[in-house]
MMTF fields as JSON, N, C-alpha, C and O atoms, coordinates in Angstrom:
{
  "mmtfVersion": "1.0.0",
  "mmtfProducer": "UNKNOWN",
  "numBonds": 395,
  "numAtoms": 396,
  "numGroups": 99,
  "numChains": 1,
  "numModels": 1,
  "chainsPerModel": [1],
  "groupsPerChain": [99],
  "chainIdList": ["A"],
  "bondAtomList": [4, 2, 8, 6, 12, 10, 16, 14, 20, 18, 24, 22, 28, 26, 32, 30, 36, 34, 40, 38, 44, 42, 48, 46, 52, 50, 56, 54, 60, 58, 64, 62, 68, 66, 72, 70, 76, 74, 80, 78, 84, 82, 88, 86, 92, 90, 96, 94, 100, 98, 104, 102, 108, 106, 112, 110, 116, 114, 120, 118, 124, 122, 128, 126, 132, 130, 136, 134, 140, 138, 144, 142, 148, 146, 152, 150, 156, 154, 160, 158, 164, 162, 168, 166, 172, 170, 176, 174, 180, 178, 184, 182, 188, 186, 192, 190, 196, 194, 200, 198, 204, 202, 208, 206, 212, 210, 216, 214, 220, 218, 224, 222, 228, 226, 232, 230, 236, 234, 240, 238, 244, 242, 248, 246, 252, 250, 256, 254, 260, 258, 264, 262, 268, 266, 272, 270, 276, 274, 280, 278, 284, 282, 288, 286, 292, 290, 296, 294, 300, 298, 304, 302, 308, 306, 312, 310, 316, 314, 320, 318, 324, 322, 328, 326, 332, 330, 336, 334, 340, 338, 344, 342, 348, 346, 352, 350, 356, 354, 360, 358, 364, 362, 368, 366, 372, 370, 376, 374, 380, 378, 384, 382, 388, 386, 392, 390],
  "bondOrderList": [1, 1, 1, 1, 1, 1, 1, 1, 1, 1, 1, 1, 1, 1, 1, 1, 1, 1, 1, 1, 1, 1, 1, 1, 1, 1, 1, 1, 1, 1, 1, 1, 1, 1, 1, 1, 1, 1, 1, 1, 1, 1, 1, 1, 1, 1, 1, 1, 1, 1, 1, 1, 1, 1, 1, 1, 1, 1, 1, 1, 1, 1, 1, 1, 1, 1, 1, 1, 1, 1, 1, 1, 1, 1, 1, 1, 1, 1, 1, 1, 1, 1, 1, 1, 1, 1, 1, 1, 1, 1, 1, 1, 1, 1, 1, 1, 1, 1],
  "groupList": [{"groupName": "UNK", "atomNameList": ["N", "CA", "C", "O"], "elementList": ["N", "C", "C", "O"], "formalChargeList": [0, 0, 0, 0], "bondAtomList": [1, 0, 2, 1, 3, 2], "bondOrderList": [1, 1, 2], "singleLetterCode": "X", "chemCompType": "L-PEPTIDE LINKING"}],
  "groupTypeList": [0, 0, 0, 0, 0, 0, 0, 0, 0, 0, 0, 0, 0, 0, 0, 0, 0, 0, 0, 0, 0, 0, 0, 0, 0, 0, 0, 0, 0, 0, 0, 0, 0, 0, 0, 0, 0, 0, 0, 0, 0, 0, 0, 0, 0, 0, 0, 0, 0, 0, 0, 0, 0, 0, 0, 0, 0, 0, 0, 0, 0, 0, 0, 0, 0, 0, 0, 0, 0, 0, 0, 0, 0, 0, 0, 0, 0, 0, 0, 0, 0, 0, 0, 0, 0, 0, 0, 0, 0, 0, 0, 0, 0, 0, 0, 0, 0, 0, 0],
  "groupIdList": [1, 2, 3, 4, 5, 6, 7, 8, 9, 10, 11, 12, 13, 14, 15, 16, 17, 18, 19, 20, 21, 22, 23, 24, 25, 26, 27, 28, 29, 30, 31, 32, 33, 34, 35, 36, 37, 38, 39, 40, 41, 42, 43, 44, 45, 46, 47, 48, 49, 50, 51, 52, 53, 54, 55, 56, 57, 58, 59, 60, 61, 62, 63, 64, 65, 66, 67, 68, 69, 70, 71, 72, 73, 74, 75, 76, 77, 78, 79, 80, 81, 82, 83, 84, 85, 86, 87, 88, 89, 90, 91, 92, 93, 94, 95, 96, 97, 98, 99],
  "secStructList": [7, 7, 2, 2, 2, 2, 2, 2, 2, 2, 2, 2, 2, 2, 2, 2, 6, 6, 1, 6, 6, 7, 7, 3, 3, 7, 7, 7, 2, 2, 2, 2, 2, 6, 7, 7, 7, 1, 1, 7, 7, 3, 3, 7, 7, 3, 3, 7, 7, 2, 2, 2, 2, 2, 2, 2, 2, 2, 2, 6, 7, 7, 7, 3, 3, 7, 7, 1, 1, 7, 7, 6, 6, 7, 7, 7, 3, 3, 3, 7, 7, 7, 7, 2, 2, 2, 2, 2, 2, 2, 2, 6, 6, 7, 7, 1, 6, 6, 7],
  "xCoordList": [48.1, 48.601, 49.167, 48.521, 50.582, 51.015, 50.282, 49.586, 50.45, 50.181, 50.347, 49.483, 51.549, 52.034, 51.444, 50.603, 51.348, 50.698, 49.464, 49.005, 48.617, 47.069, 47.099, 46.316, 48.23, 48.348, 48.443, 47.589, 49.782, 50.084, 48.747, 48.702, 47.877, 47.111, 46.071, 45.865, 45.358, 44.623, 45.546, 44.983, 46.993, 47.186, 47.012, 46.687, 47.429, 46.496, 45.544, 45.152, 45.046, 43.585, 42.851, 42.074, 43.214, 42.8, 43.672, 43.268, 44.737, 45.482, 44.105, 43.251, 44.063, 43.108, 41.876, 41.333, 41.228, 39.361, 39.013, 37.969, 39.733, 39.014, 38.997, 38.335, 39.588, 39.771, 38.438, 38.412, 37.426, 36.459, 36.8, 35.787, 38.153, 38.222, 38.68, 38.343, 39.594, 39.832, 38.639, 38.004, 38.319, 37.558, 37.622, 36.567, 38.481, 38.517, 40.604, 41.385, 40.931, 41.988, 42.578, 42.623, 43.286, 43.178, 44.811, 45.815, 44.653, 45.961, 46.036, 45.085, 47.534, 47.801, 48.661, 49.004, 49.429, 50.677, 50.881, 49.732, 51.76, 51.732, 51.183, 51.018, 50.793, 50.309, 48.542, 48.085, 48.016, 46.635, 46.297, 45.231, 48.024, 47.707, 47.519, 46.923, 48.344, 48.415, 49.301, 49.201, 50.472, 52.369, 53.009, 54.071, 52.645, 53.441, 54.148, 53.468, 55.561, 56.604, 56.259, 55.433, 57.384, 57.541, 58.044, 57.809, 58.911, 59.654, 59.0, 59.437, 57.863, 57.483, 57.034, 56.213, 57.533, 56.749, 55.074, 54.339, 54.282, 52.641, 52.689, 53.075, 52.108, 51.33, 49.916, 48.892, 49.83, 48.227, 47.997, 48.845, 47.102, 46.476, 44.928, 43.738, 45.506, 44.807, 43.441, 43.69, 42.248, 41.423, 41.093, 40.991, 40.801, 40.289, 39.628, 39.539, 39.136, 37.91, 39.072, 40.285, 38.36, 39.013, 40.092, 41.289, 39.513, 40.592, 41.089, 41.759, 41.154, 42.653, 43.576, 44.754, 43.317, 43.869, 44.674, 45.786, 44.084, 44.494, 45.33, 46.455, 45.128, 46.2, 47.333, 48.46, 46.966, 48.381, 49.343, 50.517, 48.441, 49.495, 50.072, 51.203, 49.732, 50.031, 51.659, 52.605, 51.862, 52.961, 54.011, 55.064, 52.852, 53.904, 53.656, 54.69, 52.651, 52.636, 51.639, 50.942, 51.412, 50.595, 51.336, 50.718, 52.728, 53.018, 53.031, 53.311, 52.747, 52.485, 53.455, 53.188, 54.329, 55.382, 54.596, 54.524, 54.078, 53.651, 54.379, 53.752, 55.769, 56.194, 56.442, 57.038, 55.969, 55.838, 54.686, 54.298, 54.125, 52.756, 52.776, 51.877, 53.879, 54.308, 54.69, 55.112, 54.465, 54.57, 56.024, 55.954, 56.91, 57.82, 57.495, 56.272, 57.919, 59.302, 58.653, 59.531, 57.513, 57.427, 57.889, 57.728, 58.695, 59.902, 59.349, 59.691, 58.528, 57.639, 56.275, 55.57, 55.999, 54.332, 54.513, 54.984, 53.993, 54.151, 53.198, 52.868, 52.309, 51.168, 51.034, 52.061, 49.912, 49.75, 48.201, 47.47, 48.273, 46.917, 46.156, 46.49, 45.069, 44.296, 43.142, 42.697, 41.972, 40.685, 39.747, 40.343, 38.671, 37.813, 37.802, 37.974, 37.599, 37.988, 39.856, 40.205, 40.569, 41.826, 42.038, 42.809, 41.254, 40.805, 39.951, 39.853, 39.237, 38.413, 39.12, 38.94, 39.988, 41.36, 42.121, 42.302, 42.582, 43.476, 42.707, 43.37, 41.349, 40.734, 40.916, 41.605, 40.411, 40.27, 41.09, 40.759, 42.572, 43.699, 44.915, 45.956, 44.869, 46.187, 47.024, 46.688, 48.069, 48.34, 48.661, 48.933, 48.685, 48.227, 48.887, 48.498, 49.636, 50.798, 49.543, 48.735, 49.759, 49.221, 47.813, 47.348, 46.958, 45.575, 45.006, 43.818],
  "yCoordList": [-184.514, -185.785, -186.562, -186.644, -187.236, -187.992, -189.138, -189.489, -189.908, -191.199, -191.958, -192.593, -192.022, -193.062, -192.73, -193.625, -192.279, -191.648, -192.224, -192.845, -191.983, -192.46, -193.788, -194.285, -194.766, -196.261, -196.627, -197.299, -195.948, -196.225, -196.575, -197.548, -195.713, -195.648, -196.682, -197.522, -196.629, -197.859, -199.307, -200.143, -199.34, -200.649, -200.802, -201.701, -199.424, -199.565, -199.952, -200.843, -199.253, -199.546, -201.012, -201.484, -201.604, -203.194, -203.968, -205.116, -203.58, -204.283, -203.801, -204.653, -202.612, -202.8, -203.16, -203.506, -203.271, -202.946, -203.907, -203.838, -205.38, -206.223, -206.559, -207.539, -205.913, -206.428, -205.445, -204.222, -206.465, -205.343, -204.969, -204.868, -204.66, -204.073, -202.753, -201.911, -202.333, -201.12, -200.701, -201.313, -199.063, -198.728, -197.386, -196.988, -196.874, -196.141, -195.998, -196.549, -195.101, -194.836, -194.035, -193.995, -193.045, -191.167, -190.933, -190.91, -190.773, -189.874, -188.625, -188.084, -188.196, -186.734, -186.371, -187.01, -185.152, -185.034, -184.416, -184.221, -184.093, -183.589, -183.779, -182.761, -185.06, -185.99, -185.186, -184.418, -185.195, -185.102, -183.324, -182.84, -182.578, -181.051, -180.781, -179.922, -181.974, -181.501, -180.722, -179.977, -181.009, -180.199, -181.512, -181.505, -182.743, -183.659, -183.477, -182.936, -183.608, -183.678, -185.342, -186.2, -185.265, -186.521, -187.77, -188.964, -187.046, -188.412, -188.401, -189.091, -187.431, -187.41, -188.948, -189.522, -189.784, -189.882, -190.269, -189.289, -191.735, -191.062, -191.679, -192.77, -190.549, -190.854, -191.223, -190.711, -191.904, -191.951, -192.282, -192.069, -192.7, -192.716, -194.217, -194.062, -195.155, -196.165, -196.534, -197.173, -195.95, -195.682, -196.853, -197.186, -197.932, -199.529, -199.06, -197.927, -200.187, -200.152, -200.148, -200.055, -200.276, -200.137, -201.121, -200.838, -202.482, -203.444, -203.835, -204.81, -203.517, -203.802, -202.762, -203.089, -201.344, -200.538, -200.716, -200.199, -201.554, -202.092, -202.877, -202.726, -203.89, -205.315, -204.9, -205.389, -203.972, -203.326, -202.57, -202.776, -201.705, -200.669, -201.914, -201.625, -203.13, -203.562, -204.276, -204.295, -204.8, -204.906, -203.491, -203.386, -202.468, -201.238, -201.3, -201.108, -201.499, -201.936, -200.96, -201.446, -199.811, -198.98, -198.665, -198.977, -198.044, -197.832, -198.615, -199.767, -198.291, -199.536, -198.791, -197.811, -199.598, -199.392, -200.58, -201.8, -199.773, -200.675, -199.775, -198.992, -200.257, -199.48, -200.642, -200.313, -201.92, -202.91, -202.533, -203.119, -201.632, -201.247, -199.601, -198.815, -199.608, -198.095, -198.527, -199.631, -197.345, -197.906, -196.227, -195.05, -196.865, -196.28, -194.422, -194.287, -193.609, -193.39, -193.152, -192.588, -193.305, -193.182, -194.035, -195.255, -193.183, -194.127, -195.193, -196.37, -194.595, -195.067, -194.799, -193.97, -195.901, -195.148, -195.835, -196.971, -194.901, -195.004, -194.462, -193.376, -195.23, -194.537, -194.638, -194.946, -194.411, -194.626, -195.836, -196.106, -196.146, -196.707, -196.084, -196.228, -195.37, -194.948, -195.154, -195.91, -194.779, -194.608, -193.926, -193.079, -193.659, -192.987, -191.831, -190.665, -192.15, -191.134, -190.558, -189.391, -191.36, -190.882, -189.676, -188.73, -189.874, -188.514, -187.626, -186.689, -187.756, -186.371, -185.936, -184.737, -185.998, -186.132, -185.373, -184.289, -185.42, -184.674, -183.36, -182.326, -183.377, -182.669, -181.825, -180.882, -181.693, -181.028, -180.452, -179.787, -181.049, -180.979, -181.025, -180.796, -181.268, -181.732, -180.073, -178.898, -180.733, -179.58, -179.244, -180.213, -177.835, -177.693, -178.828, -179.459, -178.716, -180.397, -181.228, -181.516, -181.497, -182.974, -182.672, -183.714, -182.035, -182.19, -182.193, -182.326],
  "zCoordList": [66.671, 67.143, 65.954, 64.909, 66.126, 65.036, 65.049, 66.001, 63.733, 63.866, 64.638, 65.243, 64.75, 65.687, 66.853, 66.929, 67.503, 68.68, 68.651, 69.61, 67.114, 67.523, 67.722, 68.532, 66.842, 66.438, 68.327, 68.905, 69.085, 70.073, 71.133, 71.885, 71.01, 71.901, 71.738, 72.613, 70.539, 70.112, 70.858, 71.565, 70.514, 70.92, 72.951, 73.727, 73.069, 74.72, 74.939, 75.694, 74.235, 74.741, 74.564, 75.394, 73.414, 72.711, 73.908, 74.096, 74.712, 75.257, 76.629, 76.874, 77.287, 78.406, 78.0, 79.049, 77.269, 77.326, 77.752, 78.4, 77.611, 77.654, 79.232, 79.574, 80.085, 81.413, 82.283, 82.429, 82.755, 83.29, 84.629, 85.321, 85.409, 85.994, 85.8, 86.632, 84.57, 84.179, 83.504, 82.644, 84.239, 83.6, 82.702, 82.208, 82.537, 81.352, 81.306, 82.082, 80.15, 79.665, 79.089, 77.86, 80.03, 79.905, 79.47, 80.183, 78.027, 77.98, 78.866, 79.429, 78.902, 79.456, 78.912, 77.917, 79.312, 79.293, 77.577, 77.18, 76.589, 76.114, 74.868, 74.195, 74.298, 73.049, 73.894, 73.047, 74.619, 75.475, 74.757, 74.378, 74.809, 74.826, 73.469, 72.819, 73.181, 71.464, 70.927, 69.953, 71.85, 71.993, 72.004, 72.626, 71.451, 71.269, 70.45, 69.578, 69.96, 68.835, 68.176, 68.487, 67.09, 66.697, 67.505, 67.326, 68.576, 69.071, 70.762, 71.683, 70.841, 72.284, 72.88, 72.165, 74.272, 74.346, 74.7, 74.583, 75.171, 75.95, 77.04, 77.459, 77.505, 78.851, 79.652, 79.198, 80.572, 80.755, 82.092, 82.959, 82.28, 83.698, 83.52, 83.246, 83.743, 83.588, 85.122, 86.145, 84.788, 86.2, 85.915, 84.734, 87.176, 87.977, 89.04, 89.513, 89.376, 90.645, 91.749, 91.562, 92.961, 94.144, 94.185, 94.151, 94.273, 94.513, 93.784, 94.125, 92.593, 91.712, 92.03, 91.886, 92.508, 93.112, 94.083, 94.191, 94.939, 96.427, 96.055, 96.531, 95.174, 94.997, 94.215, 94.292, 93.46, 92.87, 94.068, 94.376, 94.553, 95.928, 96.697, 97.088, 97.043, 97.936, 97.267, 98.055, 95.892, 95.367, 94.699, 94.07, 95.358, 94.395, 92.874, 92.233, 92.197, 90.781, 90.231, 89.34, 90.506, 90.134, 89.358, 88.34, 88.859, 87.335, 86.604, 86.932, 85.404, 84.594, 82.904, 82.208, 82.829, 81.913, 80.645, 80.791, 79.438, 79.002, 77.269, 76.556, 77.073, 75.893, 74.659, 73.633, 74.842, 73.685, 73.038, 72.028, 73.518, 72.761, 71.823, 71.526, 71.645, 71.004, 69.839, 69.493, 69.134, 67.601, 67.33, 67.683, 66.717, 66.475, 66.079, 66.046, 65.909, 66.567, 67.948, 68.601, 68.751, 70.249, 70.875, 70.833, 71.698, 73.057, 73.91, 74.023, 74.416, 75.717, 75.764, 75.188, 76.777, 77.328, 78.241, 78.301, 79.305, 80.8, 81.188, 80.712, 82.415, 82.96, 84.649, 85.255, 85.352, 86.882, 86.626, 85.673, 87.651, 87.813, 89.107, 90.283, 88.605, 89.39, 89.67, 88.806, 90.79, 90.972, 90.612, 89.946, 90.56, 90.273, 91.423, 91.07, 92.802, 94.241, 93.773, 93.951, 93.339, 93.002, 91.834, 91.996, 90.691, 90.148, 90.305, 89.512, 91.281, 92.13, 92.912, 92.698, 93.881, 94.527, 93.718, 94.272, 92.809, 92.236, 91.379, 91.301, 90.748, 90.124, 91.099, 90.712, 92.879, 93.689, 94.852, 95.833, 94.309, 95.277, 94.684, 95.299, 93.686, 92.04, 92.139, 92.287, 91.984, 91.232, 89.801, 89.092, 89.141, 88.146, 86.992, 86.009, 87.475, 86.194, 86.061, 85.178, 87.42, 87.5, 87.429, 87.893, 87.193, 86.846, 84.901, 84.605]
}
């Protein structure tokens, strides 16, 4: 994993922790495999309780484009917001990408 990559993620995470409805903060995707390049770049999957789940689906706001928090040369970071039932769901029905 590059730097930037680790810097990137820290600033995720300092940007979620403090909200106690998110409850954890899952890279994926290729920075996760450890086939990230220099200019790849992260992805994640931001898991919340039910009803921040709900109040987001209900505006469509489950992606969450959060790339002011990337530290150069990474492009982007882009994630989903999911559940806890939403990643057992996919652990058990995903397909292989997406698990």
């Amino acid at each position: 994993m590059h730097d930037h990559h680790k810097q990137t993620i820290e600033n995720l995470r300092s940007h979620f922790e403090p909200d106690p409805h998110n409850l954890a903060f899952i890279v994926v995707g290729s920075v996760a495999r450890g086939e990230a390049g220099e200019g790849s770049d992260l992805d994640f999957y931001l898991v919340v309780d039910e009803q921040t789940f709900a109040d987001l689906s209900t505006k469509n706001a489950w992606l969450l484009e959060a790339n002011e928090y990337c530290v150069a040369p990474c492009p982007e970071a882009n994630g989903f917001a999911i559940t806890i039932s939403g990643l057992k769901e996919l652990r058990d029905q995903g397909s292989e990408l997406m698990r």
